[in-house]
Structure formats: C-alpha cells, structure tokens
C-alpha positions in Angstrom: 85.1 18.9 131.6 84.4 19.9 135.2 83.8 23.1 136.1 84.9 24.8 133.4 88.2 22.8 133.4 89.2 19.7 131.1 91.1 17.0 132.8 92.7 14.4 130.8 91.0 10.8 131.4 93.8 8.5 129.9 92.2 7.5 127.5 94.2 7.4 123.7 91.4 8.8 121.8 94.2 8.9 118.6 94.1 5.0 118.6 91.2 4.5 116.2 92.1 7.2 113.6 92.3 6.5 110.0 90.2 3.0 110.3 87.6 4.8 108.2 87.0 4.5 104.8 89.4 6.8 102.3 88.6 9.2 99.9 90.3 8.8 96.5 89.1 12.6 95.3 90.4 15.4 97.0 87.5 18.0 98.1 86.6 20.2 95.5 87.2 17.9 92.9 84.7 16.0 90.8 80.7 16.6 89.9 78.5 18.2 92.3 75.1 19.5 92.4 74.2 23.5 92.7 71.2 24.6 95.2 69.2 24.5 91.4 69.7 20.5 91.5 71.8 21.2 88.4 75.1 19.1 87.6 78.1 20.5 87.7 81.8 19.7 87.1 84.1 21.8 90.2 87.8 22.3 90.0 90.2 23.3 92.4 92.2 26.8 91.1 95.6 25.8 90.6 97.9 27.8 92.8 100.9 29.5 91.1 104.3 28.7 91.9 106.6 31.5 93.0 107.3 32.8 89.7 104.5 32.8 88.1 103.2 35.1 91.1 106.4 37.5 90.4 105.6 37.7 87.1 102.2 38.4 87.3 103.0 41.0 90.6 105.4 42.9 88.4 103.0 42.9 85.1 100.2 44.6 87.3 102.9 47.0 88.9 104.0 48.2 85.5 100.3 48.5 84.4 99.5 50.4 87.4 102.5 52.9 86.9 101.1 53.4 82.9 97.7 54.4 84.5 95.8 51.7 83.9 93.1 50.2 86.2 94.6 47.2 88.1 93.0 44.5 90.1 94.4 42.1 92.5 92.9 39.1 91.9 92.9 39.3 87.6 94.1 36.3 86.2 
C-alpha cells in the first residue's frame, strides 16, 4: 500500500492455501468450555427447510388472527 493506494506486487498469495491442517468438526459443534470453566456440549440449530418454515409462518399467522400473543422466533 502506498499512499493510500494498493498496487498489486505479482505475487500469487492463493498458492499456499489449504496446506494447513483440516478440521474434521464443523464450528459450533462438539464440547467447549463456558467463561465458568464448566464443560459443555454446543450444537448447531438445525435450519428448517422451506416447508417447515411455511408451516410454522402460517401456524403463528392463524394464532395471531385468534388473538393470541405471537413471537417470531418460538420454536
């Protein structure tokens, strides 16, 4: 960077990508530790495929409409 400018040098910086070693466990996965030093397992959420989303849109849209209190992010 010169100036407030960055100029290329040449240089492949791409060539020695992926030579490190691989993570089997996806982030978010596995045991950790919380800021208590305790052990815990984590999961990731499990996103919902298209229609399980629908169906769960429409449910709260017909709860809303009978008066009942609805929340977005319910399960």
């Amino acid at each position: 960077m010169v100036d407030g400018k960055m100029t290329p040098s040449g240089h492949n910086w791409v060539s020695g990508q992926g030579a490190g070693p691989r993570l089997d466990k996806k982030e978010g996965d596995g045991e950790g530790v919380d800021e208590f030093g305790n052990k815990v397992k984590m999961e990731r959420k499990k996103k919902l495929t298209s229609n399980e989303a629908r169906k769960k849109r429409k449910d709260r849209m017909a709860r809303r409409k009978k008066g009942e209190e609805v929340f977005s992010d319910e399960d």
